[in-house]
C-alpha positions in Angstrom: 136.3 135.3 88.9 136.9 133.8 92.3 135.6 130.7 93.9 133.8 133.2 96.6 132.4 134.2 93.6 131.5 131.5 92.0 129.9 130.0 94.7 128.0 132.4 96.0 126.3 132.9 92.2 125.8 129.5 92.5 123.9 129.4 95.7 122.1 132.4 94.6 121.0 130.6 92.1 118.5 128.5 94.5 116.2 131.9 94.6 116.5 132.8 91.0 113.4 132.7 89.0 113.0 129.3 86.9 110.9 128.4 83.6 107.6 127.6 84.5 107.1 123.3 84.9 104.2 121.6 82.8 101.6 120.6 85.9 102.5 121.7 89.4 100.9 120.3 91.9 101.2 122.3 95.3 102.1 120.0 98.3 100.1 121.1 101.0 101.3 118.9 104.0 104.7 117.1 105.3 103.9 113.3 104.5 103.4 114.4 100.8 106.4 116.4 100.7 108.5 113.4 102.5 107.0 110.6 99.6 108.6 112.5 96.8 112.5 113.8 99.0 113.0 110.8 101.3 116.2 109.0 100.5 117.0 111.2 97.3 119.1 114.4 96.2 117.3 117.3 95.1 120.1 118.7 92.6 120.7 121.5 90.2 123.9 123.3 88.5 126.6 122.6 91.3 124.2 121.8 94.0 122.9 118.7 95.5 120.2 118.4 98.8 119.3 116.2 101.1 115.8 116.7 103.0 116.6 114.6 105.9 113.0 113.3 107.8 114.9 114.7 110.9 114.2 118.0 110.1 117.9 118.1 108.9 118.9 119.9 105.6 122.8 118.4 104.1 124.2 118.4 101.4 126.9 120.4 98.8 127.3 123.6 96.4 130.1 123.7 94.5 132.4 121.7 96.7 131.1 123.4 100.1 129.0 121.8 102.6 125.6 122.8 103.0 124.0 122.4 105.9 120.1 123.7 107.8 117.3 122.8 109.1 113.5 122.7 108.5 110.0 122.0 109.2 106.5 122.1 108.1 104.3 125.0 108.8 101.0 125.6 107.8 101.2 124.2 104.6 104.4 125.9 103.9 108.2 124.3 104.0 110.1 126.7 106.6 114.0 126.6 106.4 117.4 127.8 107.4 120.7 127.6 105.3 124.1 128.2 105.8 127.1 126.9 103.2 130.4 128.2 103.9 130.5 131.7 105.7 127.4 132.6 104.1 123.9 132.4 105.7 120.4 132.3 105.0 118.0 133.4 107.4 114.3 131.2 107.6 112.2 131.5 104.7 109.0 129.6 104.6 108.3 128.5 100.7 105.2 127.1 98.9 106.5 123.9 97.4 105.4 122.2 94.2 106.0 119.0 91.9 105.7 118.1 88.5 107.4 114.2 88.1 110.6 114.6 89.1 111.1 118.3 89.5 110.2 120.1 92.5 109.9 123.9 92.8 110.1 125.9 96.1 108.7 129.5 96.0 110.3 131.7 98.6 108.1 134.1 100.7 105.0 132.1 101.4 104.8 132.0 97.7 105.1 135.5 96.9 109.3 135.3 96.2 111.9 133.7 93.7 111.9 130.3 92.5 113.8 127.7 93.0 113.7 124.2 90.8 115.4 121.3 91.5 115.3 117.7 89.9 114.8 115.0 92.4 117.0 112.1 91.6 
């Protein structure tokens, strides 16, 4: 397998559907949703995130910079992604917590899933 390969597996792997996590709570505004990112790495298999306050989005998959932007919409967590040559277009996502997991559900809540530790 290539590395394009690789890596693009890897960040498809941010939309792929996730075991389910004990007690979700749904974040329903920004403050709430900064208290549990601010200052640390939302990470999973070869990928680690930064939510930056800023409305900035860093961080790196599989050796590549990551890099977006974001903001808080109706309830929802709106974003943009690019890493490498590949991009990903704004998807707004319902987001939930459980301790030290958080899960973001693509497609106002109707799409894949996405679970990261936050660390």
């Amino acid at each position: 397998m290539t590395f394009r390969t690789l890596f693009t597996a890897a960040l498809a792997s941010l939309c792929l559907t996730a075991p389910a996590l004990a007690d979700l709570s749904r974040i329903t505004d920004r403050s709430a949703f900064l208290s549990h990112v601010q200052g640390r790495d939302l990470t999973r298999l070869g990928i680690s995130l930064r939510v930056l306050p800023d409305g900035a989005i860093t961080g790196r998959a599989l050796g590549r910079d990551v890099t977006g932007t974001w903001a808080w919409e109706s309830g929802l967590f709106c974003r943009t992604l690019a890493a490498g040559d590949r991009q990903w277009g704004r998807n707004c996502q319902v987001v939930s917590v459980d301790g030290n997991s958080i899960r973001f559900q693509a497609d106002e809540g109707t799409g894949d899933i996405a679970d990261f530790r936050i660390r």
